[in-house]
C-alpha angles and dihedrals in degrees: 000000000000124000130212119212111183132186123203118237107173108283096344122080125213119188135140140227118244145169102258087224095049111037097162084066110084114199089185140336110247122213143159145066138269076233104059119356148331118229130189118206084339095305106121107229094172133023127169104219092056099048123091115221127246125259124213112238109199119210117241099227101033118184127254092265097050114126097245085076097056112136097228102055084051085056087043101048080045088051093233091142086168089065099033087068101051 
């Protein structure tokens, strides 16, 4: 079993994964923000001024069920407010 200790530091969080049943051990230190980066033992793995986003790519033939059929986007193209929120 691993355990997570975390510290606040404003907006950034530290912590660092342990064994439960050895928490003077430390496997990493743990710091960042959903905001900015993660960083393992000082080493950045994610920050979010150097990834590029993710682009949706659509299917040319989408089943029945995909998104893009929903009733309430077709009231709401149609500018029927009053049925897309039935």
């Amino acid at each position: 079993m691993v355990g997570f200790e975390i510290h606040d530091v404003l907006v950034k969080k530290r912590g660092k994964i342990t064994k439960k049943t050895d928490l003077q051990h430390t496997y990493s230190e743990i710091a960042g923000s959903w905001l900015e980066c993660l960083e393992f033992d000082r080493i950045r793995y994610w920050d979010i001024e150097k990834i590029e986003p993710v682009r949706m790519q659509f299917l040319g033939n989408p089943i029945p069920s995909d998104s893009r059929y929903r009733e309430d986007l077709k009231f709401l193209k149609e500018k029927n407010l009053a049925k897309a929120q039935e």
